[in-house]
C-alpha positions in Angstrom: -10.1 -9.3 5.8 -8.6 -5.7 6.5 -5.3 -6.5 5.2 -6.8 -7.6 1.6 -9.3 -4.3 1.4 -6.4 -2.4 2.0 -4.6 -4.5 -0.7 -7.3 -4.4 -3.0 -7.1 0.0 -2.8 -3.2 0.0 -2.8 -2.7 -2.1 -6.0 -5.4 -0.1 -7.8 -3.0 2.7 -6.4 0.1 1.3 -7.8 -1.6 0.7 -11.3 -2.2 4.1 -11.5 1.0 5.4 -10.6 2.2 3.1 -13.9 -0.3 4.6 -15.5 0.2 8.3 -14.8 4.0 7.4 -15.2 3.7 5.6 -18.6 1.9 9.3 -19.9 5.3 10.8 -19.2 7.3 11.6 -21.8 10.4 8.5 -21.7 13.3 9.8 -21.4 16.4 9.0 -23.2 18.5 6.2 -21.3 15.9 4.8 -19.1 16.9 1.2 -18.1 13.2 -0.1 -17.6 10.1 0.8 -18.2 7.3 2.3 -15.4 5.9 -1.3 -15.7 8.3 -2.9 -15.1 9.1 -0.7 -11.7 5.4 -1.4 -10.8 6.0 -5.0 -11.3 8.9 -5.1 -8.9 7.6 -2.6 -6.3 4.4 -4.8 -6.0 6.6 -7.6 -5.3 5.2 -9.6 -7.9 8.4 -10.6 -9.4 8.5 -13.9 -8.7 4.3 -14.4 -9.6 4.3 -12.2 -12.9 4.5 -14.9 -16.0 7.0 -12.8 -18.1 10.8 -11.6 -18.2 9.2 -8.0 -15.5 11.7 -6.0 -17.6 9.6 -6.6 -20.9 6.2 -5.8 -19.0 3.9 -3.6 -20.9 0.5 -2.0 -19.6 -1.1 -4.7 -20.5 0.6 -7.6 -19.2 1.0 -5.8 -15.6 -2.9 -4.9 -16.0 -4.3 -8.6 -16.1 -1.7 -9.8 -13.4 -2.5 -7.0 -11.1 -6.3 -7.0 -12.1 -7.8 -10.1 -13.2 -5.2 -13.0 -12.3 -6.3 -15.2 -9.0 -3.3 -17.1 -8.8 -1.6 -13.6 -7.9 -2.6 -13.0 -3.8 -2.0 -9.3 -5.1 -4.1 -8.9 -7.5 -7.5 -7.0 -7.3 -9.6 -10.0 -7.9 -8.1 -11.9 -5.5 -8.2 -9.4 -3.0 -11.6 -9.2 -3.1 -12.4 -12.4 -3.0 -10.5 -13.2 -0.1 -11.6 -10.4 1.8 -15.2 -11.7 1.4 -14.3 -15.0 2.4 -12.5 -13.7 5.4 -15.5 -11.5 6.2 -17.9 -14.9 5.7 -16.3 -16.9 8.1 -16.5 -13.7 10.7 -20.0 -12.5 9.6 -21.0 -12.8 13.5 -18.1 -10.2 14.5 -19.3 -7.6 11.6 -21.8 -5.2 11.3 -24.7 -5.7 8.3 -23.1 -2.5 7.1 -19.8 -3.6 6.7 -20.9 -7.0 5.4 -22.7 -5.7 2.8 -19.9 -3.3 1.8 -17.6 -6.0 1.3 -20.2 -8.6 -0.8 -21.8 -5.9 -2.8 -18.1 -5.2 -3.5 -17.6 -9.0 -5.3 -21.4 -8.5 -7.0 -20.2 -5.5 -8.5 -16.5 -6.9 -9.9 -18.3 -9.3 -12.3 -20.1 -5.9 -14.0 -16.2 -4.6 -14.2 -14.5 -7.5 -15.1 -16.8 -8.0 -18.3 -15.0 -4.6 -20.0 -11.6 -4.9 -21.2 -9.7 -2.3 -20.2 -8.8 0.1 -22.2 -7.5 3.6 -21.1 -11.3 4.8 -20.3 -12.3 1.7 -18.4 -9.2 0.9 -16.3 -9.2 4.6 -15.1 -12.8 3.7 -14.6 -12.2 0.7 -12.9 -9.5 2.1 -10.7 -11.8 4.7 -9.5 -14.4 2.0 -8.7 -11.7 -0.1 -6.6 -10.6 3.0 -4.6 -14.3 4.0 -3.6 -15.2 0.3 -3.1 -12.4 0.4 0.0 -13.2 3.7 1.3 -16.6 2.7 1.4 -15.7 -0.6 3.7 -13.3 1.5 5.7 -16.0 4.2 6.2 -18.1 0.9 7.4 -16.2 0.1 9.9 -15.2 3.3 11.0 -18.6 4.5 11.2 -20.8 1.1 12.8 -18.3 -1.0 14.4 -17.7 -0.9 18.2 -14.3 -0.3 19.8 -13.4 -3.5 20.7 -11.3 -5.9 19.9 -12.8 -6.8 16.8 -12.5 -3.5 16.0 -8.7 -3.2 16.9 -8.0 -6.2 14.7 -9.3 -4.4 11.9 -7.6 -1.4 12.5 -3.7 -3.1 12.8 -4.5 -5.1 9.5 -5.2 -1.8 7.9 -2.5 -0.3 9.3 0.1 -3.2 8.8 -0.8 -3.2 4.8 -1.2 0.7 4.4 2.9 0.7 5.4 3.7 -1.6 3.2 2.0 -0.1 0.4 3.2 3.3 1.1 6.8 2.0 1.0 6.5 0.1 -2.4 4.4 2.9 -3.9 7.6 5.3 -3.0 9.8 3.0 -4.1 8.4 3.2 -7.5 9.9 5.7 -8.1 13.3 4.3 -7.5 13.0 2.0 -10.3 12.5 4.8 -12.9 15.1 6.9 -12.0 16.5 9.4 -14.0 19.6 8.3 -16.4 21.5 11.6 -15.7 22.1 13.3 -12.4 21.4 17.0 -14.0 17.9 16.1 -14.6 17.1 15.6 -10.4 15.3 18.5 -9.4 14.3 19.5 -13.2 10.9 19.4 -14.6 10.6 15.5 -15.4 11.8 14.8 -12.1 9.1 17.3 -10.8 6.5 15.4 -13.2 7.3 12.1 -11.5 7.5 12.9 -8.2 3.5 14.6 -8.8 2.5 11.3 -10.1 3.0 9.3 -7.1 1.6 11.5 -5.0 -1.6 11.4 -7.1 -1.7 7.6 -7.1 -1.2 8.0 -3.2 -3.8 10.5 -3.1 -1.8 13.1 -1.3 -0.9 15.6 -3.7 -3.5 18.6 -2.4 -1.7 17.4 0.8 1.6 18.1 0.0 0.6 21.4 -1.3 -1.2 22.5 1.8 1.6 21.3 4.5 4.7 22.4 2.2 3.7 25.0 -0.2 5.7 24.0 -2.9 6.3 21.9 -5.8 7.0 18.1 -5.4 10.8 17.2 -4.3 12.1 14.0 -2.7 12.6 15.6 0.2 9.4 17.0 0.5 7.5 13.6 -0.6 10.0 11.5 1.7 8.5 13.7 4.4 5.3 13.6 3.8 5.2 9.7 3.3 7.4 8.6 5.9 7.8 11.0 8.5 5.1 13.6 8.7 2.7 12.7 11.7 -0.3 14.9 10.4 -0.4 12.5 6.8 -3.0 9.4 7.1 -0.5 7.6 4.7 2.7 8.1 6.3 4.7 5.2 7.5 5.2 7.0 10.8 1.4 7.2 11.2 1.5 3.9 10.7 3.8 3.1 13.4 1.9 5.4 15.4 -1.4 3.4 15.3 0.1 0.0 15.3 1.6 0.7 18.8 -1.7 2.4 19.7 -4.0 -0.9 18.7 -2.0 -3.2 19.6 -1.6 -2.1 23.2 -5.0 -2.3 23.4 -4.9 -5.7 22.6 -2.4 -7.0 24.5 -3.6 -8.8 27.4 -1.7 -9.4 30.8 1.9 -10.9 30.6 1.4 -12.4 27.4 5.2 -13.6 26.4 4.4 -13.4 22.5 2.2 -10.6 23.1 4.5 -8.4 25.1 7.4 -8.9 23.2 5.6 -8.3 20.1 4.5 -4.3 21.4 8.1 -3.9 22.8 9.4 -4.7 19.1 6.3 -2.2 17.5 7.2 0.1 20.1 11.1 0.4 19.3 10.4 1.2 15.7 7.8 3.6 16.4 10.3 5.4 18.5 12.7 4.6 15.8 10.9 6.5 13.0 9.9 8.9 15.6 13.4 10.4 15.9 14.5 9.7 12.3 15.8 12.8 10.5 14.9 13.2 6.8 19.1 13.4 6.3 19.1 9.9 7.5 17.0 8.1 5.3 18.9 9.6 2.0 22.3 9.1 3.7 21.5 5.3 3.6 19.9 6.1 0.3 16.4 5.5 -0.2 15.7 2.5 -1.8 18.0 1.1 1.0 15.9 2.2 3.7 12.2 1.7 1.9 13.5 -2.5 1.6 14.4 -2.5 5.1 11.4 -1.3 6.2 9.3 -3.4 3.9 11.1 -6.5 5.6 10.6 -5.2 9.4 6.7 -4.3 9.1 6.0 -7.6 7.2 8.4 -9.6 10.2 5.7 -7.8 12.6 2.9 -8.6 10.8 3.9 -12.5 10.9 4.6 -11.7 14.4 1.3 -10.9 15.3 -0.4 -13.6 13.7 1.6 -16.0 15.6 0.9 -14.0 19.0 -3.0 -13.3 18.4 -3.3 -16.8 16.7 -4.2 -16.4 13.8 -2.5 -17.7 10.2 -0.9 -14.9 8.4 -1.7 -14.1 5.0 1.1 -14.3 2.3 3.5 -11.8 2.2 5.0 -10.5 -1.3 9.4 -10.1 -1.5 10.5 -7.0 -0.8 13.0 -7.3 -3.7 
């Protein structure tokens, strides 16, 4: 239920990174388009119906809106998440429960509009207060428990993967000529994803100057003080899921020895390091170890994981 909330927030987020992208001026020698980088960094390759390097707005719109065979998709993330609330109504508050189904009544109103410029920025802004709404539920009526915990390392589990992807959006619109990094359009971009990750007053407040790669790499991977950093992340993974383990669990235990080790991992990672290996390197790696976790606590907590998009 908390992964697909999460979900639901981060592909609205990734839709408007294309779209803040796509108001960019293109510039000469670009190999794809921002939709098409959207299309890959969602993972949705392999589900999108077309050729991803002849997406347009509105092809990547209805897969990553309205289309239910897509797992991804805002639709289907809210529906899921309701189902998955249903069948644990008992374990949730009323106020979280009625977040999450007054979320789906509200979708058929949205999905009636088509969206155009006016109603998808509408729409997005609906998505992204619909999950901070459920996640101020839960944050604000639940007891710490174990319910509570399991919550808490599905947010956390997505919210990593989603930060990755979203950085790596930019990857896939890279600039054709190396004397453009570090110009304006460079500058331009690198603001756009930190709107659509919500971090840009952020990233003025802890660095004080204008968006870099180094300076978004660190805020989004390595900065403990960000709430969408992968090392937060980390951070509260390890936290939760010690609470959670029980006793001398085998499953259990080795699965907080493995979060553990990359917590520590991240937690001594030099910015130098990540660019050394190169970025989009480093972003797919990571992708691929937090989703190996995630299937890794599903099988030690039993519980069935949901599906996983590529990394590719």
């Amino acid at each position: 239920m908390s992964r697909y909330v999460e979900r639901m927030d981060n592909t609205a987020r990734l839709l408007d990174a294309g779209r803040r992208l796509d108001a960019l001026p293109r510039q000469d020698g670009a190999t794809s388009s921002e939709w098409t980088s959207i299309v890959i960094a969602s993972g949705c390759s392999d589900s999108f119906p077309d050729d991803p390097e002849s997406a347009t707005s509105t092809t990547v719109r209805e897969h990553l809106v309205r289309d239910e065979t897509n797992p991804s998709s805002i639709v289907s993330c809210i529906l899921a998440a309701r189902q998955n609330a249903k069948a644990v109504r008992p374990s949730l508050t009323s106020e979280v429960w009625e977040a999450i189904n007054q979320t789906q009544s509200e979708l058929k109103k949205h999905l009636h509009n088509e969206f155009d410029r006016k109603n998808l920025n509408a729409f997005l802004d609906w998505a992204h207060g619909r999950a901070a709404l459920i996640i101020g539920s839960v944050l604000g009526t639940m007891m710490r428990d174990d319910r509570y915990g399991f919550v808490q390392i599905g947010k956390w589990f997505e919210r990593a993967d989603a930060t990755a992807r979203l950085l790596d959006v930019k990857y896939h619109v890279l600039l054709p000529k190396v004397a453009d990094v570090g110009g304006g359009f460079d500058y331009l971009q690198w603001l756009q994803i930190l709107r659509a990750a919500n971090s840009a007053t952020a990233f003025r407040h802890a660095y004080g100057r204008s968006p870099d790669a180094e300076g978004v790499v660190d805020l989004l991977v390595l900065n403990p003080q960000s709430p969408r950093s992968l090392r937060t992340a980390l951070e509260q993974l390890d936290f939760e899921l010690t609470s959670l383990t029980k006793g001398n669990v085998g499953l259990q235990q080795k699965l907080l020895a493995q979060v553990k080790l990359q917590s520590r991992a991240i937690d001594q990672l030099a910015l130098e390091d990540i660019f050394a290996r190169g970025l989009h390197e480093w972003l797919t790696n990571f992708i691929l170890e937090t989703n190996n976790l995630a299937r890794m606590t599903a099988v030690a907590f039993g519980f069935g994981a949901i599906p996983e998009p590529d990394a590719s």
